[in-house]
C-alpha positions in Angstrom: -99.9 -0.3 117.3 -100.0 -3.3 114.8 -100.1 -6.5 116.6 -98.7 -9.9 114.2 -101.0 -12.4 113.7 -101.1 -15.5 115.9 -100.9 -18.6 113.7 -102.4 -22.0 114.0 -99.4 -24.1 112.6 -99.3 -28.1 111.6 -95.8 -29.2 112.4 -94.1 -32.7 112.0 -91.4 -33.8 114.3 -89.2 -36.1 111.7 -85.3 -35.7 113.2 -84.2 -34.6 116.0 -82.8 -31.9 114.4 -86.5 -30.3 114.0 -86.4 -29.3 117.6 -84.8 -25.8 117.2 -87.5 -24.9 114.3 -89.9 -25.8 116.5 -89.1 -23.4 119.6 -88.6 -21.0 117.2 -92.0 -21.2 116.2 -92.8 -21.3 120.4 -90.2 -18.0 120.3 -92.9 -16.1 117.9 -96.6 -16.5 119.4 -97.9 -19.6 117.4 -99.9 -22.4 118.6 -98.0 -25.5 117.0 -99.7 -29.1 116.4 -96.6 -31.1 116.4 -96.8 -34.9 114.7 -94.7 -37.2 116.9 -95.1 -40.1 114.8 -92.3 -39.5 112.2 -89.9 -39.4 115.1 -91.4 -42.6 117.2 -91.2 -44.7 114.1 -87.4 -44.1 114.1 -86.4 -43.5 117.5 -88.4 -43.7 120.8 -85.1 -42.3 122.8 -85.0 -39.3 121.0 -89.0 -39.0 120.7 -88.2 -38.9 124.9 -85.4 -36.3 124.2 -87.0 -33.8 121.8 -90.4 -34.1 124.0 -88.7 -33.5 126.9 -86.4 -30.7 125.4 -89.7 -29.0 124.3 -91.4 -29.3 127.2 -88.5 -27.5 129.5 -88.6 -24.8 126.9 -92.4 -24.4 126.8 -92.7 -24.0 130.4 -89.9 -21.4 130.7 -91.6 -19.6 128.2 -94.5 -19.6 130.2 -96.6 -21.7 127.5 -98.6 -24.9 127.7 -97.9 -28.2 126.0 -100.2 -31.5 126.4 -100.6 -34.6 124.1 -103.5 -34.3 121.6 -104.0 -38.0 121.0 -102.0 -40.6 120.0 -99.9 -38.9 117.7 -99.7 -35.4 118.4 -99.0 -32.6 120.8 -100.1 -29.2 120.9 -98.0 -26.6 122.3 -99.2 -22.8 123.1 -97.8 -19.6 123.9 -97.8 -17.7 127.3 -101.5 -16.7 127.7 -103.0 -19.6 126.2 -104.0 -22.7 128.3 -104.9 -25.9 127.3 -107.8 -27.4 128.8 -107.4 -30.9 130.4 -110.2 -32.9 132.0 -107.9 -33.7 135.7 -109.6 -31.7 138.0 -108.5 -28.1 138.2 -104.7 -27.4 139.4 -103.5 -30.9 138.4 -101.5 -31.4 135.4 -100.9 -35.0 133.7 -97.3 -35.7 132.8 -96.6 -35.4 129.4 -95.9 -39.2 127.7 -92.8 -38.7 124.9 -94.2 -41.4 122.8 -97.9 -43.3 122.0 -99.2 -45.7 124.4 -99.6 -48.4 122.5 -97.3 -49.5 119.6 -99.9 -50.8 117.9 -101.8 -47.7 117.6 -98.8 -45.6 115.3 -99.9 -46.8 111.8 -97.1 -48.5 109.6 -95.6 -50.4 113.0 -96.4 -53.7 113.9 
């Protein structure tokens, strides 16, 4: 039995819109880099929404999700962890948008 390939996909979260696409791609095994910062730039309460949204839909998929830096979030299938430093059993929350405004380029 064939099994599809598992993809390493680069995603960018511009409008809110861009959600469903994105658990579609959950829906079909890949491991997604999501950019944030399109979103942030134009809305911080839907950055919170869609990040949220994603997250519920992640975990009931039985995925992981985590920030990867300022501007990015990695999100994996079930069967695939993501490694976090917090000791073992702990999970950080999530933040919805970058720490510090003055770290998202173009912003002031």
């Amino acid at each position: 039995m064939a099994q599809s390939p598992l993809y390493v996909k680069a995603l960018p979260l511009q409008e809110l819109d861009d959600v469903d696409a994105i658990k579609a791609e959950i829906s079909t095994g890949n491991i997604l880099i999501v950019r944030i910062t399109p979103l942030a730039k134009k809305s911080v309460d839907e950055t919170k929404l869609a990040i949220t949204e994603l997250t519920d839909h992640v975990k009931s998929k039985g995925g992981d999700i985590a920030r990867l830096g300022e501007e990015r979030i990695v999100i994996t299938p079930p069967g695939v962890k993501i490694w976090r430093k917090e000791a073992a059993g702990t999970e950080a929350p999530l933040a919805a948008v970058p720490s510090r405004k003055e770290s998202v380029p173009g912003t002031s």
